[in-house]
ZAMARGU-4260 file (C-alpha; in steps of 0.2 Angstrom, whole numbers, plus 5000, padded with zeros to 4 digits):
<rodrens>
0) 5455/5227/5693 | 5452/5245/5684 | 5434/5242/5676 | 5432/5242/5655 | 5435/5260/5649
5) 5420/5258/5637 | 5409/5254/5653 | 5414/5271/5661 | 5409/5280/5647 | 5392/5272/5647
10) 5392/5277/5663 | 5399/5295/5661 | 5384/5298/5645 | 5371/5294/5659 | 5378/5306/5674
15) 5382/5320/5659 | 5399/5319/5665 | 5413/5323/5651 | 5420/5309/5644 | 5437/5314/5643
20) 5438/5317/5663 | 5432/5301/5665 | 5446/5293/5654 | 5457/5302/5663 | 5453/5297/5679
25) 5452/5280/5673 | 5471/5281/5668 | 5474/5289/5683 | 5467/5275/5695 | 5477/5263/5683
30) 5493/5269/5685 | 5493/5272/5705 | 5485/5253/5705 | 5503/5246/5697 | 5511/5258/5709
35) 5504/5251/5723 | 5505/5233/5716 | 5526/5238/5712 | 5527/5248/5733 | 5518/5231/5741
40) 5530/5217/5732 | 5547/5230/5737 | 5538/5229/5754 | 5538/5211/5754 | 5557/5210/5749
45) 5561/5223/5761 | 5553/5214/5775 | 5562/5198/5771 | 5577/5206/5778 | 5571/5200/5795
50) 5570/5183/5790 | 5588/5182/5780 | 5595/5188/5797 | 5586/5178/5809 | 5590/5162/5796
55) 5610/5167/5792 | 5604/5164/5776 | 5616/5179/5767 | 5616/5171/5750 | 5596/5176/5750
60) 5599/5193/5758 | 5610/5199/5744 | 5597/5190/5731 | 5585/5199/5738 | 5593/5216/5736
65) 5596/5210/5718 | 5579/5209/5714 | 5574/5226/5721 | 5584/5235/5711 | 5576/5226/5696
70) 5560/5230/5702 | 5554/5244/5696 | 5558/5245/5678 | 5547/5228/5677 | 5534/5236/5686
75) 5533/5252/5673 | 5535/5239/5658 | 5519/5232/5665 | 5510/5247/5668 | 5514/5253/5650
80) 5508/5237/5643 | 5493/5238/5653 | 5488/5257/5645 | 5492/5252/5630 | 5480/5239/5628
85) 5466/5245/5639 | 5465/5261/5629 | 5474/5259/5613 | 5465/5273/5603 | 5468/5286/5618
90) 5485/5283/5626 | 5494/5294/5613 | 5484/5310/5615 | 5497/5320/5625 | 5482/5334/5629
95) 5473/5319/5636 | 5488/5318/5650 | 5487/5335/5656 | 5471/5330/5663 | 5477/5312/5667
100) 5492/5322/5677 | 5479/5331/5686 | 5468/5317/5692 | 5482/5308/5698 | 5489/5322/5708
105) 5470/5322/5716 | 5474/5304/5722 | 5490/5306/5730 | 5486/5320/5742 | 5482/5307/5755
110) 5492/5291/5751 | 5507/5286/5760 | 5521/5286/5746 | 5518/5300/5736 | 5535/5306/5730
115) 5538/5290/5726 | 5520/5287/5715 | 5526/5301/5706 | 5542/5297/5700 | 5532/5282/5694
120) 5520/5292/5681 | 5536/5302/5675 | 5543/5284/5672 | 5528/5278/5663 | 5525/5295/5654
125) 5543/5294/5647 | 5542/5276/5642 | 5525/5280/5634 | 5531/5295/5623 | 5544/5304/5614
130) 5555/5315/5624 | 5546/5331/5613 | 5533/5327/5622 | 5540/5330/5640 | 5535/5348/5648
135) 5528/5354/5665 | 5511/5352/5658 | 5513/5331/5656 | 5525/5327/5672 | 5532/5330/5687
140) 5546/5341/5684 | 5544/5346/5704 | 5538/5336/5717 | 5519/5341/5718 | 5514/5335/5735
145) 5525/5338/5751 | 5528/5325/5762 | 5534/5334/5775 | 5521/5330/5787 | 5516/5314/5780
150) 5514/5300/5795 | 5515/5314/5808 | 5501/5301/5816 | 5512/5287/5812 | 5525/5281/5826
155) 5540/5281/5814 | 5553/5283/5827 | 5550/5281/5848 | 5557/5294/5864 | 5568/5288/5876
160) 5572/5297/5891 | 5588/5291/5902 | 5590/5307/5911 | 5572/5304/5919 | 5572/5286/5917
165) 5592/5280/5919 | 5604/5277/5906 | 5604/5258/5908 | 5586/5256/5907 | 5584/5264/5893
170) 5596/5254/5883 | 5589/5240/5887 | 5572/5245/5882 | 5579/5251/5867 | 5586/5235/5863
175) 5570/5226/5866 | 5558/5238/5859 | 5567/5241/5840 | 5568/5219/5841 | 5581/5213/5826
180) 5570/5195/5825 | 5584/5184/5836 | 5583/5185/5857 | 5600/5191/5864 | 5612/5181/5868
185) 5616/5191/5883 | 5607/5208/5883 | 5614/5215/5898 | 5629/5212/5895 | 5625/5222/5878
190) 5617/5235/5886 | 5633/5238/5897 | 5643/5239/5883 | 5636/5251/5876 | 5635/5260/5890
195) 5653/5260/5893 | 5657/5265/5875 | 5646/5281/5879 | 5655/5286/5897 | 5670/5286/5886
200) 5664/5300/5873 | 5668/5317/5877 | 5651/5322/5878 | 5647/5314/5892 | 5656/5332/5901
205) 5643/5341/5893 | 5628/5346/5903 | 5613/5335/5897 | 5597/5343/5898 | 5583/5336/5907
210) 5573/5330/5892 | 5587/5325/5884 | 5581/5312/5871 | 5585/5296/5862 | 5574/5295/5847
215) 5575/5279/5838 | 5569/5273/5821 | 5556/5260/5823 | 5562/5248/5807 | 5579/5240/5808
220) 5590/5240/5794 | 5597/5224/5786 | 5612/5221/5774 | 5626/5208/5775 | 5626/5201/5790
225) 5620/5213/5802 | 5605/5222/5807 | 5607/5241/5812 | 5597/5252/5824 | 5597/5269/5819
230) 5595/5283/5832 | 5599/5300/5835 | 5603/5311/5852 | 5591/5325/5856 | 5601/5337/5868
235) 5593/5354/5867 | 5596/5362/5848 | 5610/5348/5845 | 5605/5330/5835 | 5619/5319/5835
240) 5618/5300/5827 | 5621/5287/5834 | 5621/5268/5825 | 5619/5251/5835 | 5624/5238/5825
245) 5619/5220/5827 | 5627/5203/5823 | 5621/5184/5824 | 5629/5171/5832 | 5631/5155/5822
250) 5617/5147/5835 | 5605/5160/5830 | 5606/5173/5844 | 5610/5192/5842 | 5624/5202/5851
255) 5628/5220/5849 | 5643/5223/5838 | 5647/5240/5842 | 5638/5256/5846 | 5644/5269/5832
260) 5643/5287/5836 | 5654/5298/5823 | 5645/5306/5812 | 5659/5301/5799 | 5658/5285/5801
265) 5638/5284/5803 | 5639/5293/5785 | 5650/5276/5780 | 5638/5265/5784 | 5626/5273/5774
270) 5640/5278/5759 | 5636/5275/5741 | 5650/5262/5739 | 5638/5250/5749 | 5625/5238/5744
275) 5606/5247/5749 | 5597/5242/5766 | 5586/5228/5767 | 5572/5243/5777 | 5550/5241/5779
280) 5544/5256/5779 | 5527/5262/5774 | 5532/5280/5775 | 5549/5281/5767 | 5547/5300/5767
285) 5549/5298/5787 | 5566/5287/5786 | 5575/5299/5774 | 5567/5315/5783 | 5575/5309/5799
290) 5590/5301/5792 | 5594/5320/5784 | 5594/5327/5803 | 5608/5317/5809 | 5618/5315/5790
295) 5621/5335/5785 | 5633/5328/5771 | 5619/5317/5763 | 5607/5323/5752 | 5590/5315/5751
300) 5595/5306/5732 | 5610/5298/5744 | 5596/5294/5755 | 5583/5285/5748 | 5596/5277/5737
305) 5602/5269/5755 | 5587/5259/5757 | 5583/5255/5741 | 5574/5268/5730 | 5587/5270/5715
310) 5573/5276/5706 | 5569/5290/5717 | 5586/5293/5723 | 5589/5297/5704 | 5575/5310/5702
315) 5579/5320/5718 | 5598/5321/5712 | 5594/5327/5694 | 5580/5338/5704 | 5595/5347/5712
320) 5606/5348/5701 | 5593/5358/5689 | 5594/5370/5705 | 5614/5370/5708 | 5613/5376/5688
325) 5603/5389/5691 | 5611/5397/5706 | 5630/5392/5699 | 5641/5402/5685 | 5656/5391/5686
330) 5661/5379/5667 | 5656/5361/5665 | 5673/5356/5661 | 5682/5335/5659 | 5686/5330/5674
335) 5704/5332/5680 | 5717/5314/5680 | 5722/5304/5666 | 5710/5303/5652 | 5702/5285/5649
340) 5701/5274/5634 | 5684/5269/5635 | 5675/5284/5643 | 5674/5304/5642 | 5671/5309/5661
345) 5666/5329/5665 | 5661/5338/5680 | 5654/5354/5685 | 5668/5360/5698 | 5656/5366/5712
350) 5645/5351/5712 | 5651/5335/5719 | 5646/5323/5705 | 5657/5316/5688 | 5649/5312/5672
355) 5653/5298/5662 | 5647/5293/5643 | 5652/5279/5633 | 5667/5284/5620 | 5663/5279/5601
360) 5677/5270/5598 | 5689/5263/5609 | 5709/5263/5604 | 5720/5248/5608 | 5724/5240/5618
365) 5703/5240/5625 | 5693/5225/5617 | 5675/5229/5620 | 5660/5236/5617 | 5648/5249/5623
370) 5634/5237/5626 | 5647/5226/5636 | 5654/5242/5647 | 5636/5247/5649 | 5632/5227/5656
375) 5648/5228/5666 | 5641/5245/5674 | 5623/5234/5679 | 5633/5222/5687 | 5641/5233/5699
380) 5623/5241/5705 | 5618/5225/5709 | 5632/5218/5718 | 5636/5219/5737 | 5648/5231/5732
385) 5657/5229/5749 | 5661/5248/5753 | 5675/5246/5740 | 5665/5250/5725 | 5654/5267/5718
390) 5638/5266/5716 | 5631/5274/5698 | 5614/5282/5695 | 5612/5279/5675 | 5602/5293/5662
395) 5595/5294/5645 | 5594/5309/5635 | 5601/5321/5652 | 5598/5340/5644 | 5612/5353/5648
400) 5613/5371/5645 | 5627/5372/5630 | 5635/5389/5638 | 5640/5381/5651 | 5650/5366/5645
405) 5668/5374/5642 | 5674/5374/5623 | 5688/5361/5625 | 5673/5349/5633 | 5662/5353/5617
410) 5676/5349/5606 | 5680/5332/5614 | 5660/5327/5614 | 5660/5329/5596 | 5677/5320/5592
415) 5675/5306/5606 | 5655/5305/5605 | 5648/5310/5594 | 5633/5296/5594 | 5630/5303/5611
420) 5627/5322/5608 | 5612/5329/5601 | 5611/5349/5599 | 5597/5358/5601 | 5594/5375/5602
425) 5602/5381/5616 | 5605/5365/5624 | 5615/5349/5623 | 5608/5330/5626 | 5618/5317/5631
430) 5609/5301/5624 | 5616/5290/5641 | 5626/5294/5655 | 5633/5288/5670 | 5637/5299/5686
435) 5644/5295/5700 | 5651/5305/5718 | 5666/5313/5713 | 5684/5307/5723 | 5699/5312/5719
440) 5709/5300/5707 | 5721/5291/5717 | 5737/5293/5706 | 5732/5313/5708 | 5733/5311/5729
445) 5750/5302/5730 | 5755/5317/5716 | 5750/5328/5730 | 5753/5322/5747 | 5769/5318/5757
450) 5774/5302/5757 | 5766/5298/5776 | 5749/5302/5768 | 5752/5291/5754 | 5759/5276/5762
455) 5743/5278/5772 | 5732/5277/5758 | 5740/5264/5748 | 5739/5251/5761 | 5720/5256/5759
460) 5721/5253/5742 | 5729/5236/5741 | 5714/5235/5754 | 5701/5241/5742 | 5709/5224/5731
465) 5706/5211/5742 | 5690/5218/5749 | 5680/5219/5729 | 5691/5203/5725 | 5686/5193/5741
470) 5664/5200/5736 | 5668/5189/5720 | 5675/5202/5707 | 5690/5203/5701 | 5694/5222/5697
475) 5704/5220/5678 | 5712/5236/5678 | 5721/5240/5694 | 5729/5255/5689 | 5729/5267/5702
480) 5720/5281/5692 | 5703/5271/5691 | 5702/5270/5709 | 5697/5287/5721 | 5700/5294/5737
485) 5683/5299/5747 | 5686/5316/5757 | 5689/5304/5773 | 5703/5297/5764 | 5696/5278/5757
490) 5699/5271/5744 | 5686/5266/5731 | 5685/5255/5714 | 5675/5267/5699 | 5681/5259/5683
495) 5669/5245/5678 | 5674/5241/5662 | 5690/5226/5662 | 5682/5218/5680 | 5681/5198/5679
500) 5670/5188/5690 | 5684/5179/5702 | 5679/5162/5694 | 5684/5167/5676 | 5700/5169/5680
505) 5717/5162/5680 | 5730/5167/5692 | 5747/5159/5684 | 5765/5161/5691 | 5777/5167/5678
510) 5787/5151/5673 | 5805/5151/5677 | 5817/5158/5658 | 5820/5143/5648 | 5835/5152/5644
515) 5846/5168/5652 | 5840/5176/5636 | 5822/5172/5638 | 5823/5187/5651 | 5830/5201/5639
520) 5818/5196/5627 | 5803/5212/5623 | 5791/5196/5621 | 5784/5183/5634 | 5795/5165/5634
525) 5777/5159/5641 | 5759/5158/5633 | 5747/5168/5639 | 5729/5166/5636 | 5715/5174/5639
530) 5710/5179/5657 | 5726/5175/5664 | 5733/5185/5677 | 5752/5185/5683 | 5753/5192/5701
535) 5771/5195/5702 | 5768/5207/5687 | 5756/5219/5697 | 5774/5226/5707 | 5781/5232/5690
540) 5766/5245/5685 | 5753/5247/5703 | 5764/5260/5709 | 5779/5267/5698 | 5790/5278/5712
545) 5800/5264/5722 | 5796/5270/5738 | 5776/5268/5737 | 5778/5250/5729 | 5791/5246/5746
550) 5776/5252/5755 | 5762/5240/5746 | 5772/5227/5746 | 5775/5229/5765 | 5758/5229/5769
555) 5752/5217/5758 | 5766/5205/5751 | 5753/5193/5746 | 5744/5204/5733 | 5759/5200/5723
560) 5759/5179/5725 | 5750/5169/5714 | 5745/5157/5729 | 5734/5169/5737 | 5725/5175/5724
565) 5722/5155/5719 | 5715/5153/5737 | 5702/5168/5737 | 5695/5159/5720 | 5693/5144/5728
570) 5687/5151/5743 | 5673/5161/5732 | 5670/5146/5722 | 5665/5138/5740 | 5651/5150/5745
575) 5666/5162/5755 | 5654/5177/5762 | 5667/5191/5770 | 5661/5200/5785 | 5660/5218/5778
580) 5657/5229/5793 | 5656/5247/5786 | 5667/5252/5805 | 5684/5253/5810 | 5691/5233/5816
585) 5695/5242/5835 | 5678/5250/5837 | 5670/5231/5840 | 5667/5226/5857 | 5676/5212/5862
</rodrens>
């Protein structure tokens, strides 16, 4: 516990120290304390991982992921409550901070986590005062302490050398150093796998260096129901990743899945459409620094998102893209696709990012509310969003430069949201956002590709449908504009607003006419009520061009059939938990 402020300044009057330094240290120790206190519970969670996969217990896994991301806005909540009532007649004094700021940055030049101890005081500082208050002077507006050498003493990942020491001995010490928590059901004949799978890749014609490396991360990652060893190949100047994942066998022993080595496809298992790993790490600066070297097309935001820092993730994006506006010229312009009811969504063209805010008001035939869309948006970032789903990183009060937003964009702020927009002087603030990695809206691919390349995607689509409906959630709105295309062409779910948890709904065959009139009525013969959905309707507005509705319908006849849909609920409603592997079906060894 911090001691009684009043006691250190008694102490300070005696030692002729000034008072206000010692207040500030004081604050200074208090905040790191409930950093610490909020690093050593995610710690916890984290290393729970281990057990929920050597238990099968998946229900708890996911839980547990839930509650991290909760985490930390109940950990500032507390700290806040703490400052205010340790130093009530002090806490307001924003000259007092630039001291406070000062002494804290003394503490974190040897601690462990000090990015992340940082993005904790801005948290604090922000929920303690107004935004006027906020400058360079108060907060951490750049990262003050590097952590690029940070655990250089640490063992955060370990060298193995099958040139020197054979191929087959090193991945068996592999698996049995980087240990997932169960024994192996049959190791060797893992290892042989594995090395199998490698003999088949063309680098394997490539001369190998003598001291060519394997360099393996020390913690395992956990989600779902696998554990992942994460490694990369050290051949001269080249780094190539490589991903072991790891399964359990209903008796509790482990087996090697597969061994992933595309770099697209490592990039999947760590995409933002997926639930965060389950990673104990006491250096998360080392994971992401090494995860960078073998990722190129993930940035450290994507990163320490990935194992669980949403916090963190979200000050390193908004970090970057302060720079990308600075070293860009190109217009912040509304994002191209059909417009949406409920939200205004814009983009800067050379960055890979959308921006979503909250519409005023919401034309027919939408019935909701900000606050519920808002909720709907929480849900999704904590849910196993099964690769199908994008992840959001949600902002208050986000500052632009007005010159750069195009005029058409300004006049639509003010006509669609105005509550949202607050000028000042020569910038704009958006009161609450969303953003999300931009895709390309899937109506606007089958617009522009063949019909070979649409087919393609489609059956990815009806896909994407089964896969968020079989995690539990019913998308609403299936239309194909609120779903995206990523660059290596999957589908993914980014319209939040109109999704149903599975049990709340009511998959209905349509009723056979009464009478041949009943069919040339414009109105229903049948009731509807709320929450009932009519499969055999999803045909008539999925996909309007014939040939692309032959081609869902081919692939996935039973998206259209009440009977499926009424399985999958029951089947959720039983404790169904779908194997999501974030590789391709084939790549599994057998």
């Amino acid at each position: 516990m911090t001691p009684d402020p009043l006691l250190y300044e008694s102490y300070s009057k005696k030692m002729k120290l000034p008072v206000r330094l010692e207040r500030a240290r004081n604050i200074a120790d208090t905040i790191l304390a409930h950093f610490d206190r909020h690093f050593r519970i995610f710690s916890e969670i984290s290393a729970m991982g281990r057990a929920h996969f050597v238990d099968g217990d998946w229900v708890a896994g996911r839980a547990a992921a839930r509650r991290q991301i909760s985490l930390y806005d109940k950990r500032v909540l507390e700290a806040i409550a703490d400052l205010q009532k340790r130093w009530s007649q002090f806490y307001l004094d924003a000259n007092l901070w630039q001291d406070v700021k000062h002494q804290y940055l003394g503490l974190l030049y040897r601690h462990q986590q000090p990015e992340l101890a940082e993005t904790f005081y801005n948290s604090l500082f922000t929920g303690l005062f107004e935004r006027h208050y906020y400058n360079n002077e108060h907060i951490f507006v750049r990262p003050a302490v590097s952590t690029e050498r940070i655990g250089s003493g640490d063992i955060s990942y370990k060298s193995y050398y099958p040139t020197q020491d054979g191929w087959n001995r090193s991945i068996l010490a592999i698996l049995k150093d980087i240990n997932p928590g169960l024994p192996y059901k049959n190791i060797r004949r893992d290892a042989r796998n594995i090395l199998q799978r490698l003999r088949t890749l063309p680098e394997k014609n490539e001369e190998l260096r003598y001291h060519f490396q394997l360099q393996v991360l020390m913690p395992v990652f956990y989600r779902n129901k696998a554990a992942y060893i994460v490694g990369r190949a050290i051949n001269g100047a080249e780094k190539m990743p490589f991903v072991i994942a790891i399964c359990r066998t209903p008796d509790g022993k482990a087996y090697v899945d597969t061994l992933v080595t595309d770099v697209d496809v490592v990039a999947n298992i760590f995409s933002f459409s997926r639930a965060h790993f389950l990673v104990k790490t006491d250096i998360p600066a080392t994971v992401v620094r090494f995860l960078a070297s073998i990722l190129p097309s993930k940035t450290s935001a994507d990163l320490y998102t990935a194992i669980g820092f949403h916090k963190q993730g979200k000050a390193e994006f908004y970090r970057d893209f302060l720079d990308h506006l600075r070293h860009s010229s190109d217009m912040i312009r509304i994002a191209p696709g059909i417009r949406g009811l409920v939200m205004l969504v814009f983009t800067l063209p050379s960055y890979p990012f959308v921006f979503k805010l909250i519409k005023d008001r919401f034309p027919a035939p939408k019935d909701t509310t900000p606050e519920k869309v808002i909720s709907q948006y929480r849900l999704v970032k904590k849910l196993d969003r099964v690769g199908r789903m994008a992840d959001t990183w949600e902002f208050s009060h986000v500052a632009f430069p007005i010159d750069r937003f195009a005029a058409d964009l300004l006049v639509e702020l003010e006509r669609e949201a105005p509550s949202q927009v607050i000028r000042e002087n020569d910038r704009i603030i958006i009161r609450h956002l969303f953003i999300e990695h931009r895709m390309t809206p899937l109506n606007v691919y089958l617009d522009g590709h063949d019909i070979d390349a649409a087919c393609q995607v489609l059956a990815d689509y009806g896909q994407a449908i089964k896969d968020i409906s079989g995690s539990g959630i019913f998308p609403g709105d299936l239309l194909t504009k609120n779903f995206g295309v990523t660059r290596h062409g999957r589908v993914i779910f980014y319209d939040y607003d109109e999704i149903l948890r599975m049990e709340k709904c009511r998959f209905r065959k349509i009723p056979p006419p009464r009478f041949p009139e009943d069919e040339l009525s414009d109105t229903p013969w049948y009731s509807i009520a709320p929450n009932d959905i009519f499969p055999e309707e999803f045909q008539t507005f999925l996909v309007a061009n014939p040939l692309y509705r032959k081609a869902l319908k081919s692939v996935h006849p039973d998206l259209f059939q009440a009977e499926y849909w009424q399985e999958l609920q029951q089947a959720v409603a039983s404790g169904f938990f779908p194997d999501v592997i974030p590789y391709p079906e084939e790549s599994r060894f057998r």
